[in-house]
N, C-alpha and C positions, 0 to 999 in steps of 0.2 A: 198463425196468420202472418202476413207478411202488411208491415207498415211502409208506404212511401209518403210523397208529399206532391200533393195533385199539379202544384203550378210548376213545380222543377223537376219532375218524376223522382227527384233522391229517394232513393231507399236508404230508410234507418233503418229499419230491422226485418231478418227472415225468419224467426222465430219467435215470435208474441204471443204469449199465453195470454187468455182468459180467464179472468175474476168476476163472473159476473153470479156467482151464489155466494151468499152470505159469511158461510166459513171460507171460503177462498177470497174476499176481501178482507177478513180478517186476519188473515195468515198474512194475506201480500208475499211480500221479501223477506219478512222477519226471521229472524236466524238462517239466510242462506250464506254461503261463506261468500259468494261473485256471483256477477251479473257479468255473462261474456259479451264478447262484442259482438253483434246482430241481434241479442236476445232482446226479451221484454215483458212486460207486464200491464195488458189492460185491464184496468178498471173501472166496471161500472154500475152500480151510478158511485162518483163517488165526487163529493168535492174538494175536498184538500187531504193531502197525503203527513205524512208521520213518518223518521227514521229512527224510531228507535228500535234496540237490538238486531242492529245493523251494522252489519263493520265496514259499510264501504260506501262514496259518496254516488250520489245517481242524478240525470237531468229527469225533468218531469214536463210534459204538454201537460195542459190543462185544454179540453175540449171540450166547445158549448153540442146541443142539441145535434146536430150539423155536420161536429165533427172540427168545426174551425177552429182555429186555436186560438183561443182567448188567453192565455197566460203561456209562459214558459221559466221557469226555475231551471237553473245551472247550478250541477255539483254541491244537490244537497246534501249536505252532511252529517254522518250518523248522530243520532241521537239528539236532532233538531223536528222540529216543526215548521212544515212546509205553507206557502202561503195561500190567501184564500183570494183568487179572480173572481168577479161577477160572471155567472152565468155558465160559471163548469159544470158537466153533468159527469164529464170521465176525463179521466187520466192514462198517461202512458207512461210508465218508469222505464227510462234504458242507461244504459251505464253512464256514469257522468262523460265526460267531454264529447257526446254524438252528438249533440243539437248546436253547437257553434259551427265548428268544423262545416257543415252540412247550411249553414244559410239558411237555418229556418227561421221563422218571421211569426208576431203574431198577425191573424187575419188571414193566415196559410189553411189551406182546409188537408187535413191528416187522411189518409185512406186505410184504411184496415181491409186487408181480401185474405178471403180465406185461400191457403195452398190444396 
């Protein structure tokens, strides 16, 4: 899937996996060596993310129902606990420093299309 951002068209990412069965959010990231740049990992339903056994820092959308983005975490770091936003139903993992650079905002609505 290819992730942009509805009010500025940016494309974060043109590779976004799906996590949306049970062993595959359980797995997440965990033990992958990197998260390239375009890549990604949606999550859903999920409310708050987890790094451990992860060797590498990652940013995080939190998205309500909608898709808007109700939270965002910058460069969380391995083997931390990521925070809890009201009203997340899913998550986006992409490599740490994509969501500054890019001007994303909360109250931004996320797009996920499938390629």
């Amino acid at each position: 899937m290819k992730l942009f951002i509805e009010e500025s068209g940016q494309l974060l990412g043109h590779q976004v996996v799906k996590a949306y069965s049970f062993l595959r959010r359980l797995r997440g990231l965990m033990f992958t060596a990197a998260l390239s740049e375009g890549h990604g990992l949606h999550i859903r339903p999920c409310r708050s993310v987890h790094s451990f056994f992860m060797k590498y820092s990652i940013d995080v959308l939190h998205l309500d129902e909608t898709n808007q983005i109700v939270g965002i975490e910058h460069s969380l770091k391995p083997g931390t606990i990521g925070k809890n936003f009201q009203g997340t139903r899913s998550v986006v993992e992409l490599p740490a420093g994509t969501l500054e650079p890019a001007g994303v905002r909360i109250g931004q609505t996320a797009v996920l299309e499938h390629s």
